[in-house]
Every structure is written in structure tokens, then in C-alpha cells.
N, C-alpha and C positions, 0 to 999 in steps of 0.2 A: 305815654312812654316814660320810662323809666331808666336811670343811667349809671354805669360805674366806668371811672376811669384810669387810665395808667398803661403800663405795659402789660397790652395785651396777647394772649400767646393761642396763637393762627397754626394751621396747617402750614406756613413759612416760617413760622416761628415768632419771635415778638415784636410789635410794632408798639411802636407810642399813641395812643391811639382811646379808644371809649368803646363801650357795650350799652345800645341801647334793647331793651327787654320790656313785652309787656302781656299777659295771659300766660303767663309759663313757657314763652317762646321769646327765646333771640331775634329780634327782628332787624339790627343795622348793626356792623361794626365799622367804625371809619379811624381815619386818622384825626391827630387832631384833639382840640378839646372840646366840650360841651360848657353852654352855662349853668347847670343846675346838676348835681349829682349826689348818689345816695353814699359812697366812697372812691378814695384814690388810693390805687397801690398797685399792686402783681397782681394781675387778671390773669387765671387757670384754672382748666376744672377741677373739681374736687377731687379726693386722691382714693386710688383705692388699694386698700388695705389686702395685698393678695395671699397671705396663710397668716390664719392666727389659730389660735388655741384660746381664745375666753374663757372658756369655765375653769380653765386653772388657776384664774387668777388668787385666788381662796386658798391656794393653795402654798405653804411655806414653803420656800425655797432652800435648799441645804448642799451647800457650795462643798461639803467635803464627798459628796456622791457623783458618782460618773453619768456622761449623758445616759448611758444605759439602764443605771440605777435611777435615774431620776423622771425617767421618760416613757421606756419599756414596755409594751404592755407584756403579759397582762399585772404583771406583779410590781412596778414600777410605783414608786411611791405616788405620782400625780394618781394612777389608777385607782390605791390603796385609799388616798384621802377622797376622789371624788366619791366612790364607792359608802364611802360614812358619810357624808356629807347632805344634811337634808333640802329634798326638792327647793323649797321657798328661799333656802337662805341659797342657794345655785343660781335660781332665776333673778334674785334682785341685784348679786353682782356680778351678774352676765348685762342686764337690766343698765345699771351704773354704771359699766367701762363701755357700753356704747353710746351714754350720753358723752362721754370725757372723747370718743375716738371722733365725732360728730365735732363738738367744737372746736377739733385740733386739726379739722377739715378732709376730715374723713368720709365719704358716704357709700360708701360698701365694703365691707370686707369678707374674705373666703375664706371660711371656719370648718377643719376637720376635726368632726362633734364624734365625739367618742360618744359611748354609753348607749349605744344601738337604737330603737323605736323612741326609745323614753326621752330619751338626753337628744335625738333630732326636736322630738317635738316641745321641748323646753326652748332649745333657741327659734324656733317659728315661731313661738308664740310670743314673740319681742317685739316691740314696736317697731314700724318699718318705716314711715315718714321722713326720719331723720337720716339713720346708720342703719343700713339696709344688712342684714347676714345675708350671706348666699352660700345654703348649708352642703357641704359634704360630708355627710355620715359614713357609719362603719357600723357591721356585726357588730353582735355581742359579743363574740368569742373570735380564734382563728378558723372559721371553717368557715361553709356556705351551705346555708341551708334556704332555699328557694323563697320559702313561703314567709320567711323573717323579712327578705330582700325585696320581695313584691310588695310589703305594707312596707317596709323603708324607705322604698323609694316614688312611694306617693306622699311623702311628707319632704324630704330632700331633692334639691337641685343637682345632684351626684353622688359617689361614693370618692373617698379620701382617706386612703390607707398608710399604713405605718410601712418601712419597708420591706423590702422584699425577701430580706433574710429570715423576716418572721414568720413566714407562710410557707407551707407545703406548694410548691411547684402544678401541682395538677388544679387543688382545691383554688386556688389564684387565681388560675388561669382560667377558670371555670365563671369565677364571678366577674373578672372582666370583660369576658363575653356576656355574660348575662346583663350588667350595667349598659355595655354597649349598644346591646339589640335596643335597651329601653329609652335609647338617645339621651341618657344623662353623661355629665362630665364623670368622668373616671380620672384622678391623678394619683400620685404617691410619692412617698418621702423615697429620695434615691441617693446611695453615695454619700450619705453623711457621717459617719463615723467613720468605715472602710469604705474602698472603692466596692461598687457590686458589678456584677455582669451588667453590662449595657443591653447584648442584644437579647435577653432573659425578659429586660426591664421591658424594651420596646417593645418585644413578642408579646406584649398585653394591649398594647395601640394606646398609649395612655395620651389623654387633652395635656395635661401637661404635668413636669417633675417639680418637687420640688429640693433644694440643695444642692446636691452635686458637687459640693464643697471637695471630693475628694476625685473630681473627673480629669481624665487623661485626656491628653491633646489628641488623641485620636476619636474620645467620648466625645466632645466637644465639636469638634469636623461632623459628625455624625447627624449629632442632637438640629445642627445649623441643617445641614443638608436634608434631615429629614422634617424639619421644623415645627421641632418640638418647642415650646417654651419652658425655660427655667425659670421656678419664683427663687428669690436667694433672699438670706435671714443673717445679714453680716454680723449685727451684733449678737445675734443668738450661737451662732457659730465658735464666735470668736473668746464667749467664754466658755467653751469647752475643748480649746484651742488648737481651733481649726480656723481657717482663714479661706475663702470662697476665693480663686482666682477670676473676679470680674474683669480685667484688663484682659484676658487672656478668652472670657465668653466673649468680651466683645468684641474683641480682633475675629473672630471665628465666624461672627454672625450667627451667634445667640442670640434668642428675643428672651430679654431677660425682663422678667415685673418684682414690683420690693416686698417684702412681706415682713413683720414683725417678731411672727412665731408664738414662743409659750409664753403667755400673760403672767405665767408665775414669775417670770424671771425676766419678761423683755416689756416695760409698757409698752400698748398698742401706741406707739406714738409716731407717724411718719414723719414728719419736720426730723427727728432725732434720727431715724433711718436713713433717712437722705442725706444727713449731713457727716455720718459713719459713715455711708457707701459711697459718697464725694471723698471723704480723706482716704479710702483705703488704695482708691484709684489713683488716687495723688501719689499715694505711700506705693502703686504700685506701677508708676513711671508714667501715667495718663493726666495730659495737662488738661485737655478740654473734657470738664466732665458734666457739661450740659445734659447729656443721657440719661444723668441720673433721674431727670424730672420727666421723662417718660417713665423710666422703671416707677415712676410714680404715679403716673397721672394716666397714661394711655395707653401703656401694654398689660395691666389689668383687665382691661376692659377688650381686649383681645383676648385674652380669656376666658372671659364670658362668651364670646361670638357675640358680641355687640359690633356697634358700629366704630369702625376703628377712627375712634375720635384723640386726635394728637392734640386739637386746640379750641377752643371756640370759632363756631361759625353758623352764618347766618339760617333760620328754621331750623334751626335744632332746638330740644327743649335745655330748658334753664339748666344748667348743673355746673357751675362754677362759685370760686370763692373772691374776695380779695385781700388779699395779704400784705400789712403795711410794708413801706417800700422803703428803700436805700438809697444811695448814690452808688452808681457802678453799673454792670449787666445784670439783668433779670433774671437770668440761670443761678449766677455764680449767687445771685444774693436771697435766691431760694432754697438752693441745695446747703449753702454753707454759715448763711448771718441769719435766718429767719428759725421762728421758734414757734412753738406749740400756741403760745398765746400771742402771734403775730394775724390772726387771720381779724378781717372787720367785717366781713360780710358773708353769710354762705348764701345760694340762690340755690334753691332746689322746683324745679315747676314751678306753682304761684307761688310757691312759700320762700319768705324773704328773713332771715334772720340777722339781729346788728348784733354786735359789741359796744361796749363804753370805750372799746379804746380809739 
């Protein structure tokens, strides 16, 4: 048996306490300390990374353009450059920002892959041991056309569309039933530049939104009541300035997850998301804002239809990290003092990786 110690975070939340681990399984958590361990810090599982955009990373960012211009398909510059941009050099830094989201304690993130058959199967064919994709692709074009969507969606885990102002009403509607019947995730970008029809959006039964950055107290009562999740992208938002009312999801009973957004412009970096979506809450009258390290760690994975894992615990397989530790609460020193190169140890199954630090 094998051990990491510190503040470890339970289904109750943190105990001071040790994780003992050996085959790829959790076998004991106690309180207390052990004599021998592999590190000490903030025991939590790994985070998952719930909307990015990777292949844009490649792509230059041009601060005098609107999110419109810069995002848009189909003519939107991110579209224009990937569209030039050859296969090899697309895979190797799609390839490299999931080694970099991996040791910043990342092991999955959910990626709307643009560029139809081709551009799904560029990110499937990325190593999955470490930073798992869990791809949401999209048509080539705006429309639907059956037989593009039957090979699409034996290579992706869902479809992940742009919103809903861009789509013809019928042709949308048509492929969200079509994704549906096939049991894959269906989401969509909702509400982020203008507010959009809410009950338009819902009439598609989407798994879940993402942004909403522009939703009405009444959007929000709804989103809760019918329990839909919102991923939110505070720093991607906020420089196209907009500001996500998270104090106001969470009053409501929104299940909100964190998401990083366009790699052109946001690095995949959760430690840095966390600590944006801790101050805005602050800046937005919320003192305790321990929730953030769910919107990190365990309502992703609610998303997936996994198992709605809030903490570590005993027979579950290995997937946490440890992150060196502070003085003070384990929340507050995850969301607001800890950094990309704070993690010492990931545990993924048998596989165990350290740091020098």
C-alpha cells in the first residue's frame, strides 16, 4: 500500500487525514497521519477541464476584433486560420497543451472540435492515459445532413454547437434529435453575447449550456428547476466584456462546472480559472466561495453521467492529485493561493506521476 497525505477532500468535505492506494484503487482513507508517504498537501481529484477549444491555440489572437469577429463561424477568423493551417502542425499543438493541461492537474477536458469528421478525428487520435478529450464535435457547415452525422458520431462522444442564433430553427432542431435518439451529449454555447430565447434553447433537451453570461433571473429559476447545467468561462467572458453572474447561478441552484474556453486567448489553465471565478464572487458580494472547487473537480464529471464524485473515497479508482499546501482552509488555499505548478503528485489508475517540487 501506498500513501499521500494532508487535507483530504471526502464527500463531507476536508478532513486532515491520508489516502492509502494500491492496484489503481483507493483502498483506506483515515484520519490522522501515516509513517511513510509518497507526498503532503491538498488531496482532491483531478480537475476537469469542462469546455475548451484546443486547436485554436495556433491561432493569433487580435484584441481589436469582436467576439463575433474573432469566434463566429463560419467566416470568423479562428475558422479562417484553422482552415489554412496544416493537419501535423494542428495535431502536435493540440498534442502539447494536453501535456501542459495534465500537469496543471487536469485529466479531462470537453472540447467543441470544430472542423466536422476530420478535425473529430485529429483530437481522438491524442493520447488518452494522461488528459483524456471528451470530444463534442459539429458539422461541417450549418445544416444537417444525416449521413455526415452517423460517421460523426461514431468517432465523438456528442455534438457541441455554436449558438443558437447561427442555425436555422428547423435544421437544429432536427439534429438535436437526431444526436439524442443516438445517446450522445448534445450542448451549446447559450447567451453569451446577447441574451437568446431560453425556452427555444431548452426545446432541443440539451445535457448541458454553456455561458449564459447574459441570463435573466427568470433564465436562471428555470435552468435550476429544470436542471440543466451551466459550464461558465469567467476569464474568456470578461475579456469581451461580459461578466457571468455566478453569485446570482448559485443563489438560484444552478450546477455550474469551470471551463477555460478559446486556447487562443484563455490558457487551458484551471488553478488560474479557479482563482478568477473565487475573486469575481468575492467582487460579487459571496464570502464563502468553496463551490468554486466543485465547479472544478466534481460537477464536470456530472456531466459526463459519471459518478457524481465530490471527493475521494474508499473502492473508487485512483484519480486524484496533491497540491502543495498552505496555512489556512483547504478551499480558500486552492481556489485563491495555489498555482499551475503547485500540484506534487497526479494518481491516475496504476499510474503515478511526481514532480521535483
Amino acid at each position: 500500500m501506498r500513501y499521500v497525505e494532508g487535507a483530504v477532500l471526502t464527500e463531507s468535505g476536508f478532513i486532515g487525514g491520508y489516502v492509502g492506494f494500491e492496484s489503481g484503487i483507493v483502498r483506506e482513507i483515515g484520519r490522522g497521519r501515516v509513517r511513510s508517504t509518497l507526498a503532503r498537501g491538498i488531496i482532491v481529484p483531478t480537475f476537469v477541464n469542462a469546455h475548451t477549444h484546443i486547436a485554436d491555440y495556433g491561432v493569433p489572437f487580435d484584441p481589436a476584433l469582436s467576439l463575433e469577429e474573432t469566434v463566429a463561424p463560419p467566416y470568423g477568423l479562428k475558422h479562417r486560420v484553422l482552415n489554412e493551417t496544416p493537419r501535423e502542425v494542428l495535431s502536435l499543438s493540440m498534442k502539447s497543451l494536453t501535456e501542459r493541461m495534465f500537469h496543471r492537474g487536469t485529466s479531462r477536458f470537453i472540447d467543441f472540435r470544430e472542423g466536422g469528421i476530420e478535425g473529430a478525428h485529429q483530437l481522438a487520435e491524442l493520447p488518452k492515459d494522461r488528459c483524456a478529450g471528451i470530444i463534442l464535435g459539429r458539422p461541417r457547415g450549418l445544416d444537417f445532413d444525416e449521413k455526415e452525422m452517423s460517421c460523426l458520431l461514431k468517432v465523438v462522444d456528442g455534438i457541441g454547437l455554436s449558438s443558437v442564433s447561427d442555425w436555422d430553427p428547423n435544421i437544429i432542431a432536427d439534429l438535436a434529435a437526431f444526436v439524442r435518439s443516438r445517446n450522445k451529449l448534445f450542448a451549446i454555447h447559450a447567451s453569451e453575447r446577447v441574451r437568446e430565447n431560453l425556452d427555444r434553447i431548452l426545446d432541443l433537451k440539451p445535457s448541458f449550456l454553456v455561458h449564459m453570461t447574459m441570463a435573466s433571473s427568470d433564465d436562471l429559476a428555470t435552468l435550476a428547476q429544470e436542471n440543466i447545467p451551466v459550464v461558465v468561462c469567467p476569464r474568456s467572458n470578461l475579456l469581451f466584456g461580459k461578466m457571468p453572474p455566478l453569485k446570482d447561478m448559485i443563489e438560484a441552484g444552478v450546477t455550474l462546472a469551470l471551463g477555460t474556453d478559446n486556447a487562443m486567448f484563455s490558457v487551458p489553465d484551471m488553478f488560474c480559472e479557479m482563482e478568477f471565478a473565487g475573486r469575481l464572487l468575492r467582487y460579487q458580494g459571496m464570502k464563502d466561495i468553496s463551490c468554486v472547487v466543485d465547479m472544478a473537480v466534481s460537477n464536470g464529471r456530472k456531466l459526463l453521467n459519471r459518478k457524481l464524485a465530490i471527493g475521494i473515497e474508499p473502492d473508487s479508482p485512483c484519480d486524484f492529485m496533491v497540491v502543495g499546501t498552505k496555512n489556512g482552509d483547504a478551499a480558500t488555499n486552492l481556489v485563491l493561493r495555489s498555482a499551475a505548478d503547485d500540484p506534487k503528485l497526479i494518481c491516475i489508475g496504476k499510474k503515478v506521476w511526481r514532480t521535483n517540487r
